[in-house]
C-alpha positions in Angstrom: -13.9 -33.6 8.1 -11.4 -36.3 6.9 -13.0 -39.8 7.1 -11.2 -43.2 7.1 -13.6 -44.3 4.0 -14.7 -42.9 0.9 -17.9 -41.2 1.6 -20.6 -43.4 0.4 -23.4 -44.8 2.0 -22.2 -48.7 2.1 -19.2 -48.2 3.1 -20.5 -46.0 6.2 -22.7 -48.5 7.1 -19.9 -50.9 6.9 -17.8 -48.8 9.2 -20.7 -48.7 11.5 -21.3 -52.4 11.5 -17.7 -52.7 12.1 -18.0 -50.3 15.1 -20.9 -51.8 16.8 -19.3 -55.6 16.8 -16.8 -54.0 18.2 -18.8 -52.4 21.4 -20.7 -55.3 21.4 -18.0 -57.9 21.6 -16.3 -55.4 24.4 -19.3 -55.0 26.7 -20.0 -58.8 26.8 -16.7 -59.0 28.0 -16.7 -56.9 30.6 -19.8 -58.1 31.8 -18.9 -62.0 31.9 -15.3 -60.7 33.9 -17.6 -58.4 35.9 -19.7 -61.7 36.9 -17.0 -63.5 37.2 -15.7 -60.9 40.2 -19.2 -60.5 41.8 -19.2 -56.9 40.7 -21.9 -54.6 39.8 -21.5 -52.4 37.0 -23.0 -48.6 36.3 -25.7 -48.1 33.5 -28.2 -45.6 32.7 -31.8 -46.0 33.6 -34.1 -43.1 31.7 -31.5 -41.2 32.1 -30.0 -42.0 35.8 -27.0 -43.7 37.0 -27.8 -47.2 38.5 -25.9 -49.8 39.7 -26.6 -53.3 38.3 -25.0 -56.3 39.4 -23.5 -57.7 36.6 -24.8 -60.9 36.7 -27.8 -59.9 36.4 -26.9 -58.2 33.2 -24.4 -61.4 32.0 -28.3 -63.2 32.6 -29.6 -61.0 30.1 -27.4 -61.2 27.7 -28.0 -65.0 27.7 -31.6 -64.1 27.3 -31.4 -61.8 24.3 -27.3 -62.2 23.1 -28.7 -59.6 19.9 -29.2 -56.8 22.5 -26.0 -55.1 23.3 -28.0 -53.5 27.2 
């Protein structure tokens, strides 16, 4: 398989950091413009679809902003 990186070890975990900023900074967008719209969003709960408003979530995120859900 053809990689965008070299193959060692620190530069994979760069390209993962990189990655997970990236879904990070994306879902707490989506949640504040989810608030915003008094909307409620779809995650999984062991396993099963749920629907959460997303304030609720956006208040968790304030609570622990390290935890991406």
């Amino acid at each position: 398989m053809v990689t965008p990186f070299k193959n060692t070890s620190k530069e994979h975990q760069e390209f993962v950091e990189k990655v997970t900023l990236g879904f990070r900074i994306a879902y707490e967008k989506l949640v504040r413009e989810s608030a915003l719209k008094n909307q409620t969003l779809v995650v999984s709960v062991k396993g099963k679809p749920v629907h959460v408003p997303a304030k609720k979530l956006l208040r968790q995120l304030q609570r622990n902003p390290k935890s991406a859900h």
